[in-house]
C-alpha positions in Angstrom: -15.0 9.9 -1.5 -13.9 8.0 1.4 -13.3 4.3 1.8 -14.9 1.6 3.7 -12.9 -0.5 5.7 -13.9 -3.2 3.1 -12.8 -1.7 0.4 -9.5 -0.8 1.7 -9.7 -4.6 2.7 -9.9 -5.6 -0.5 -7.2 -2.9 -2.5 -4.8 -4.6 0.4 -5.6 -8.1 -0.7 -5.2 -7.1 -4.6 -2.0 -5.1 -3.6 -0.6 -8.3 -2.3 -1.7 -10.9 -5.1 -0.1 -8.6 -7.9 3.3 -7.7 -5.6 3.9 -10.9 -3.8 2.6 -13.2 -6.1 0.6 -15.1 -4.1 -2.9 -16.8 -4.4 -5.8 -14.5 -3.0 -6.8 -17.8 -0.9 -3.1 -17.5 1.3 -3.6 -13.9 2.3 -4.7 -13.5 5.9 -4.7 -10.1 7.0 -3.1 -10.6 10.0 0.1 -12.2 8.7 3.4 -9.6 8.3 4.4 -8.9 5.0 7.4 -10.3 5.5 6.0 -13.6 5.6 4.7 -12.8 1.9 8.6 -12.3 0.7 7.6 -8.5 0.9 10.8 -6.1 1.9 11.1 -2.3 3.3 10.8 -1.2 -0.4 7.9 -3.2 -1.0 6.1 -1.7 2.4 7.4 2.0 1.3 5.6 1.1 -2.1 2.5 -0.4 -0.5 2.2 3.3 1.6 2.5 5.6 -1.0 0.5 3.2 -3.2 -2.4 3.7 -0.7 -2.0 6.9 -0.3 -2.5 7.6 -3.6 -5.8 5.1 -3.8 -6.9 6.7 -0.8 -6.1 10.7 -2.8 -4.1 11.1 0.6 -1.3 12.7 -1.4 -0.7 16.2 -1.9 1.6 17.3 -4.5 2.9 20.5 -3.3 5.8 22.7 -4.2 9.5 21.7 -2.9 10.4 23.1 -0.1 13.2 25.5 -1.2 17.0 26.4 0.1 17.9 29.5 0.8 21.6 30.2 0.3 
């Protein structure tokens, strides 16, 4: 099932309260993470969190080496 772009509005917001730690009431949208504390692990863990929530990932079979 797809997402609305409220929904996904809203997953952001809650993804930000329980990561950042900050009040629902600070969170603007349009503000970088950055400016919530948030780092480059915290943004790789915000994509692949979403991903998931969205059922965006594919678990597939490593890609293997030949020798």
């Amino acid at each position: 099932m797809s997402k609305n772009y409220q929904e996904i509005e809203t997953w952001i917001v809650q993804w930000l309260v329980e990561t950042a730690g900050v009040s629902e009431d600070s969170i603007a949208l349009d503000i970088p993470f950055a400016d919530f504390g948030l780092d480059s692990v915290d943004a790789t863990d915000f994509s692949y969190d979403l991903e998931e929530w969205l059922s965006l990932i594919h678990i597939s079979e490593p890609t293997r080496r030949t020798p």
